[in-house]
KEROZA-220838 format. One record per residue: x, y, z of N, C-alpha, C in turn. Coordinates in steps of 0.1 Angstrom, whole numbers, plus 5000, padded with zeros to 4 digits. Atoms other than C-alpha are relative to their C-alpha. Layout:
N
XYZXYZXYZ ...
***
This chain:
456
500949885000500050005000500950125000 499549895002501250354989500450085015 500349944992501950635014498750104993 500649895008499650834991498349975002 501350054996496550665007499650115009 500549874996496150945030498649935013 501150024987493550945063499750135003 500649865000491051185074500950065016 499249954991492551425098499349985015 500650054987489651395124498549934994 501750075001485851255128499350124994 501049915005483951575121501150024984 499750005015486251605088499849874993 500850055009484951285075498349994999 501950015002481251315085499550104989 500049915008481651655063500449944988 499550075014483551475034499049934995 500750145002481151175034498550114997 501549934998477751435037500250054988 499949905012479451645010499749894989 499650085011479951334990498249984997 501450074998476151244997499250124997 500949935005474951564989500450094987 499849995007474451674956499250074992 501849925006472151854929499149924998 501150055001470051584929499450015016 500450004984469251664969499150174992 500749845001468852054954498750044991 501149965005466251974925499549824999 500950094996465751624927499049945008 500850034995464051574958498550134999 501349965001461651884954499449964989 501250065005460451724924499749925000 500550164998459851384929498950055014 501749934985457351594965498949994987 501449905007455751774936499249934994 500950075010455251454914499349905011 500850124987454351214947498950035006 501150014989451751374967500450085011 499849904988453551634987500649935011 499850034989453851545024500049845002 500050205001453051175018501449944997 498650055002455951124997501750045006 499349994995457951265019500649915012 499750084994456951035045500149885000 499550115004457650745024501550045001 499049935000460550915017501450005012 499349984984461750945056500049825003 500250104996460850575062501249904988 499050125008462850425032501650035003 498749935000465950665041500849905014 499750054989465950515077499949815004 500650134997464650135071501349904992 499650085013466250065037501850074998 498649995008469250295026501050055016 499250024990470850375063501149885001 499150154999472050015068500849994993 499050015003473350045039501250094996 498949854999475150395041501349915014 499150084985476750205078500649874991 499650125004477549875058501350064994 498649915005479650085032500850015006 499449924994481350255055500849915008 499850124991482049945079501349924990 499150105008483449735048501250104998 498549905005485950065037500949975014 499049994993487250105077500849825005 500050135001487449695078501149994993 499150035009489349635050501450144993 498949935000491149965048500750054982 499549995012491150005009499050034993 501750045004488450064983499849974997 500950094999485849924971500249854994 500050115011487449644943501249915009 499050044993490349624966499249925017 500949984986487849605001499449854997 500450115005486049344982500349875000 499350155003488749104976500149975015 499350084988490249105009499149935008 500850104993486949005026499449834993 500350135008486148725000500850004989 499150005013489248684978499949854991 500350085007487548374963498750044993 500850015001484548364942499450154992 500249895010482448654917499750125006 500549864992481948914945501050154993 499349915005484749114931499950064990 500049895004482849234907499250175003 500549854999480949504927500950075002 499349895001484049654934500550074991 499749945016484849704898498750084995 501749945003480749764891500650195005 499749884993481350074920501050134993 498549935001485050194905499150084985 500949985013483150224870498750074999 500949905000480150384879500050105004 500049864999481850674897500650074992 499849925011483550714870499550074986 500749995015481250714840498750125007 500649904992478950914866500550165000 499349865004481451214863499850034994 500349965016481451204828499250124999 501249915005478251364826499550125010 500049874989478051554860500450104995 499149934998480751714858498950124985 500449875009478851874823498550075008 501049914994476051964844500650075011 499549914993477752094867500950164997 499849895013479452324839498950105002 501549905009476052454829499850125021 500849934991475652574869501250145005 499049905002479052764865499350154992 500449905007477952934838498850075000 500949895002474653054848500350055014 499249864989476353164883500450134992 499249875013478353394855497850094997 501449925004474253494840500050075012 500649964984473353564878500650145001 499449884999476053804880499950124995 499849885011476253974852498350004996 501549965007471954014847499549954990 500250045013472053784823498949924995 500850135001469053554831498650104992 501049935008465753594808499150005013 500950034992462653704825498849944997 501150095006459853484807500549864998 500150155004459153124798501049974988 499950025011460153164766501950074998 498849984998463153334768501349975008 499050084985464353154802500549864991 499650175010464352794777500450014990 499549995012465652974747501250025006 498450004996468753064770500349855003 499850094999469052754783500649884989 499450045013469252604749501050004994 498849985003471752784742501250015009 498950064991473652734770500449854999 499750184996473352334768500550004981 499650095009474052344729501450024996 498749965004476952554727501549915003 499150074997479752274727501250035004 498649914996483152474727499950065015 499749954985481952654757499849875013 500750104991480152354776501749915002 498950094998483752134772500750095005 499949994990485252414785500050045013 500550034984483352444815500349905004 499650194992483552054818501450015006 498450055000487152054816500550095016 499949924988487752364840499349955013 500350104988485552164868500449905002 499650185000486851824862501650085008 498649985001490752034866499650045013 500449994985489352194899499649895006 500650104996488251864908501249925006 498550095000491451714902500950065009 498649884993493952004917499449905016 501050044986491451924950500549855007 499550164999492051514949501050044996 498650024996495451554944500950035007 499549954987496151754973500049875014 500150084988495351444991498750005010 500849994992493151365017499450105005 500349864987493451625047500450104992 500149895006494751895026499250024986 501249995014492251834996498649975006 501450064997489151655001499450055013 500449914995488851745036500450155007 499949854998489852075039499150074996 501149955008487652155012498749965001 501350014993484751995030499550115008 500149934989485252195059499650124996 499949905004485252475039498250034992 501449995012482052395012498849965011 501650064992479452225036499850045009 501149904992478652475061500050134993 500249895008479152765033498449944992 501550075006476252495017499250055004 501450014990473952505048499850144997 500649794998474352895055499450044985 500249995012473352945019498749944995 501150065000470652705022498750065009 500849964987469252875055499650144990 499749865003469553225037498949964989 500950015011467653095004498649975005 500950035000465152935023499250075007 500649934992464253195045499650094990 500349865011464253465016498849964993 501150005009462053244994498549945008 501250034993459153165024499850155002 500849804995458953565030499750034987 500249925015458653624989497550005004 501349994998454853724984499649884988 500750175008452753394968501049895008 499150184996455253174984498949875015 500750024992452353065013498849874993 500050135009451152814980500349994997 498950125004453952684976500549935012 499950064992454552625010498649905005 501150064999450852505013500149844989 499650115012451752234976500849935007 499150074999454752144995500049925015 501150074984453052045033499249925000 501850064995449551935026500149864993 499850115006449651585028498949944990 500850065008448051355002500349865000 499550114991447751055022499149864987 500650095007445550874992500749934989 498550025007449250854972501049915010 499250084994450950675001500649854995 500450165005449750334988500549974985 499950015015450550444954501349924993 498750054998453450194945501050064990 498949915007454950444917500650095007 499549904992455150684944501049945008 498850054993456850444968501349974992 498650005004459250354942501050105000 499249895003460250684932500650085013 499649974986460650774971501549885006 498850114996462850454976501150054995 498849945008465050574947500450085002 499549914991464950894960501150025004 499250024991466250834989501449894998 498750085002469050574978500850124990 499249895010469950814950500750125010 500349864996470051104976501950005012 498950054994472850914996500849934994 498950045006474850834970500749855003 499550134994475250464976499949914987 499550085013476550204951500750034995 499249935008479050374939501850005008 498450014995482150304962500250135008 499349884998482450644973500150015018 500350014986481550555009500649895005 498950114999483650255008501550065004 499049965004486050474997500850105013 500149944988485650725026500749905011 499750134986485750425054500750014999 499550064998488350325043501750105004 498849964997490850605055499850085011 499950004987489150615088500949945009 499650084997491150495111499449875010 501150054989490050175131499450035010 501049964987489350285162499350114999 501149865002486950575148499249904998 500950055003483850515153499150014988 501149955010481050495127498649984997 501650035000477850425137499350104999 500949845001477250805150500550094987 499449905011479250935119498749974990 500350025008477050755099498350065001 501449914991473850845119499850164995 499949835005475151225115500250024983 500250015014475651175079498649994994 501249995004472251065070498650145004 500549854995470851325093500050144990 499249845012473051615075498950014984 500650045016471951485039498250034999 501449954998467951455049499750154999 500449844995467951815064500250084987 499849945011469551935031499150014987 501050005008467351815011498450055000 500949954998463951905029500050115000 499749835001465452255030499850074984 499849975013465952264996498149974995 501450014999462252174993499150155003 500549874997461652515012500550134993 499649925014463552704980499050004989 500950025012462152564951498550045003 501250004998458252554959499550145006 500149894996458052884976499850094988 499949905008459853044955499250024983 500650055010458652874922498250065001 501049955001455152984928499650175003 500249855001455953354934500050074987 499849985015456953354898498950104996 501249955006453353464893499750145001 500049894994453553734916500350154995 498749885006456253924896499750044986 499950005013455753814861498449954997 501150075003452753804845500049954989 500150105009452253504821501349935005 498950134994455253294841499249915004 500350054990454152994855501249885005 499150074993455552734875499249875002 500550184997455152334873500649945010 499550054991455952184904500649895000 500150165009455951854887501449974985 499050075008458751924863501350055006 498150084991462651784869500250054991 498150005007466351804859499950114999 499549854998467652064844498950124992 501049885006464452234829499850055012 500049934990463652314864500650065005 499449884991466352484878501150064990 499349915013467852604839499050084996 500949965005464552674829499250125004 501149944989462052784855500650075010 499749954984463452904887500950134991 499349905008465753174863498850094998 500849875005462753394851499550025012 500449934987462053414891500950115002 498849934994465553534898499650124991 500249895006465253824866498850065004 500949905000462053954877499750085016 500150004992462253924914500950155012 499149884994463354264936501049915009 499050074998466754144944500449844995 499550155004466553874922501449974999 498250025005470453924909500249975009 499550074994471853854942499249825005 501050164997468853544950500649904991 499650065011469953394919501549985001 498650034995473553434923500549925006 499950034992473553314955499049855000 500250155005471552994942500749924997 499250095013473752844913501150035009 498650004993476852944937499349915006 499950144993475152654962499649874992 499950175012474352434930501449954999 498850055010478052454917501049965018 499450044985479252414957499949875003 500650124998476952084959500549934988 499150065010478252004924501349945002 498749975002481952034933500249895014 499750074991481651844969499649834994 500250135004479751534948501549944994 499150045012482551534919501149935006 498450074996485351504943500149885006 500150124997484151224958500349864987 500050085013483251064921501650015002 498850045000486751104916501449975007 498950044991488250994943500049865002 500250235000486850594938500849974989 499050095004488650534909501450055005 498649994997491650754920500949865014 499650134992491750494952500449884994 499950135009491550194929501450014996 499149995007494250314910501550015011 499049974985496650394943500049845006 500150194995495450014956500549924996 500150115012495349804929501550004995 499049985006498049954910501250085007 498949954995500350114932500750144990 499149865006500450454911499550085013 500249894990501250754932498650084998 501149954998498350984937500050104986 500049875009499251254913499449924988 500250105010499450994884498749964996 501550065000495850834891499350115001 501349925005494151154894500650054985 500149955011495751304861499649884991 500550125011495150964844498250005001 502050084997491550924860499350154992 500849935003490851274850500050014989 500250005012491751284816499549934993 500850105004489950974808498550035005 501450014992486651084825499850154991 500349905010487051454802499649964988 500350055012487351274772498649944998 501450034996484351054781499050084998 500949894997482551384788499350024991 500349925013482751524753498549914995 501350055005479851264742498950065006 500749944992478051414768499650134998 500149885001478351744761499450024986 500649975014477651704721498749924997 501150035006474651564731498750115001 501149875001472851894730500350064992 500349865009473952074702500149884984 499850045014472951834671500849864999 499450125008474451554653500249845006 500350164996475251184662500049945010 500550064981475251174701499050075004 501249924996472251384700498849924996 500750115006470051084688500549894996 499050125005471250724690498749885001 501350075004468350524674499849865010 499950104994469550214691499549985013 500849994986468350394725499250065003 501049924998466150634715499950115003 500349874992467250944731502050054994 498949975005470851104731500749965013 498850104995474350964743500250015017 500449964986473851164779498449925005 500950064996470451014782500549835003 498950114996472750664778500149995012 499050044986474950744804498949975011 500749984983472450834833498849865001 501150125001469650544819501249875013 499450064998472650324825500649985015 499449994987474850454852499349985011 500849964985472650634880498749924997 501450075001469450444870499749844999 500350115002470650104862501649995013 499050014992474250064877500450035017 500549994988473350254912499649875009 500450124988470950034927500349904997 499650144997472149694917501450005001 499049984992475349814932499749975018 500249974983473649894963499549855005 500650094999471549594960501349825005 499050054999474949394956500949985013 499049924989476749534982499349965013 500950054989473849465007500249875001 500450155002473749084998501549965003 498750054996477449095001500250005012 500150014987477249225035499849915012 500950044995474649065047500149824999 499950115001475448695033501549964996 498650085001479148635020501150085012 499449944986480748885048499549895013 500950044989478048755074499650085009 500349934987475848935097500649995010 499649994987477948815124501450074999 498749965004481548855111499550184997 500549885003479949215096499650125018 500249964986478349255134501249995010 498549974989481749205152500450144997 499249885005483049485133499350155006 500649855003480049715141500150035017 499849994986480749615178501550075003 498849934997484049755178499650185006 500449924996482150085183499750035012 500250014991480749995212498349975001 501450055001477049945225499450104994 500449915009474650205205498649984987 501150005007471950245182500550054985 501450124997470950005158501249965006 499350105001472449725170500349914995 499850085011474249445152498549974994 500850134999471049215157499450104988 501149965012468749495139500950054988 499349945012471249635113500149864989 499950135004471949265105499049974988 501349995010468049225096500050094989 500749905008467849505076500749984989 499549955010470849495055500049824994 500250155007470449095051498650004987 501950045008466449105042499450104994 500649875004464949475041500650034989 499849915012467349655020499949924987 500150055017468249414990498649974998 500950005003464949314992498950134991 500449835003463749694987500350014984 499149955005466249744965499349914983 500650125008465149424940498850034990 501349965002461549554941500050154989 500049855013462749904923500550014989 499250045012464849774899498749934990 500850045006461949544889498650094992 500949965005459449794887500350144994 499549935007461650014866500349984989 498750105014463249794841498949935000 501050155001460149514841498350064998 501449965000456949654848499650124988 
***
């Protein structure tokens, strides 16, 4: 093993690294729209039950196998079962944080560049003009690669610094500049005038959606999407705890952190999103539409019309490209581990090799908005970015997580797995109930959304 493995400096700098890693722009626009399309308050408290039943266990399992084994995830893998096909989730993992970059990182581009609009007054104030910018922000290729490229290189500088002087330093730094930023937005957009129905859309439960099993899926995914699991990156973390840290309460405060971030972000969008009307007349606002129409699209003709929109706005896409920039460095720090493990390259090495392989990648990504043959790939139907994410985050995710559970849970062994979690000490769960959950609950869970995604 390298010296270039690196350890976190203390416990509150990996609960920050690990939270940062876990939180992401899908916490900042994915969870308010999957409220808007579930049922509101319902889906939230599917939402709270799958976070705590299903994807906890396996946030603690992660985390357990990294400080256990001491390596990540392909490496982590072998040493607890160096016989037999388990080793391929740690390859699965290494490979989907990487191909996961790929295409981040270009969205995370686009949140660069309309920080830049924010500033400089540049956002439109109508429907029509808010999605004609956008267009031309997502088709413009030259500029979009280099935004990619310029994020991916701040990404890199960051992970090459190493652990304590990269990753967490620059926790410490990004994820309470997140929250304060979070607290600030979400207090500004509950005092906007109309925001009282959007806090009313985003409260009032709709308890006749509970039952609804599209809603429970999309709440299950949610919440596994939301914590970033399947992907090594939390393997990756563990594993440069030292042993005697604990991680039952890290991991407790982790999930905690992550939730809060996201239900906050709940009290941005929806507020604000229905003031739209307030300001502009003929704006409206769908509470019900995702990605990046929603917060390229929509939430932009708030900021231009809104007294003090320029700084509101600003001060948004600066906590997009913050939540952006804490995910990425995680992404690229699973395969850079691998590569340090496995291969015994120094640190510098693995991240310029990992990064310049995950740019290149990119470019498909990026030309698949402005036209020609990754912008339509008949064989899938959609374009080469719609690929990655079908693939990666949608297919690759959860039968990672799903994997990883079953690994835990049956070739580790709930008990061999429960000695380890006793090293903590006595505490909440305990082996016995963590055992159950991540043996039976989670992959089970897990099984059930895959099937009624891909099957149904």
């Amino acid at each position: 093993m390298t010296n270039d493995r690196g350890s976190w400096g203390s416990r509150p700098g990996f609960i920050l690294a690990a939270t940062g890693s876990a939180v992401g722009l899908g916490n900042i626009w994915g969870f308010p729209t999957q409220v808007g399309q579930g049922g509101g308050a319902a889906f939230v408290l599917i939402y709270l039950i799958a976070v705590i039943f299903i994807c906890a266990p396996i946030l603690l399992g992660e985390v357990l196998v990294g400080r256990y084994a001491q390596l990540g995830p392909a490496g982590a893998v072998r040493r607890i079962s160096p016989s037999g096909p388990w080793w391929v989730i740690g390859l699965l993992a290494v490979a989907a944080g990487t191909f996961i970059l790929s295409f981040y990182a270009v969205i995370a581009g686009w949140t660069v560049q309309y920080l830049w609009l924010a500033v400089t007054d540049g956002l439109a104030a109508d429907a029509e003009g808010s999605g004609a910018l956008f267009g031309a922000v997502s088709a413009n290729p030259i500029r979009n690669v280099l935004f990619t490229g310029l994020f991916l290189v701040a990404t890199a500088w960051c992970v090459n610094r190493g652990i304590r002087r990269g990753i967490e330093a620059a926790s410490r730094l990004m994820m309470p500049l997140l929250f304060v930023l979070l607290l600030i937005l979400a207090i500004r957009s509950v005092t906007l005038p109309g925001a009282a129905e959007g806090l009313a859309y985003y409260l009032r439960p709709d308890l006749s959606q509970a039952l609804n099993p599209e809603i429970i899926g999309a709440a299950v995914g949610q919440a596994f999407f939301s914590l970033s699991l399947g992907m090594g990156a939390l393997i990756t973390y563990g594993s440069y705890l030292h042993r005697s840290h604990a991680v039952r309460s890290a991991s407790i405060a982790i999930v905690g952190i992550d939730t809060t971030i996201a239900l906050l972000a709940g009290f941005i969008i929806f507020p604000a999103g229905f003031s739209i009307a307030s300001f502009s007349s003929g704006s409206t606002f769908d509470p019900t539409a995702g990605g990046p129409g929603l917060i390229f699209a929509v939430l932009p003709q708030l900021f231009a019309t809104l007294p003090g929109g320029l700084l509101f706005g600003a001060a948004f896409f600066l906590l997009l490209s913050v939540a952006a920039f804490t995910s990425t460095i995680s992404l690229l720090e699973v395969p850079v581990a691998h590569a340090i493990d496995q291969w015994r390259w120094p640190r510098s090495k693995a991240v310029l090799a990992v990064a310049a392989f995950t740019f290149a990648f990119s470019i498909p990504s990026v030309l698949s908005f402005s036209g020609g043959f990754f912008s339509e790939l008949p064989a899938v139907g959609g374009t080469f970015f719609d690929l990655m994410v079908n693939v990666w985050n949608e297919g690759a995710l959860p039968l990672g997580g799903m994997l990883i559970s079953l690994f835990i849970g049956w070739r580790w062994g709930a008990r061999f797995a429960g000695d380890e979690l006793r090293r903590d000490g006595p505490g909440f769960p305990s082996p016995a109930l963590w055992g159950f959950l991540i043996r039976f609950v989670s992959p089970a869970a897990i099984f059930l959304l895959i099937v009624s995604r891909f099957v149904l």
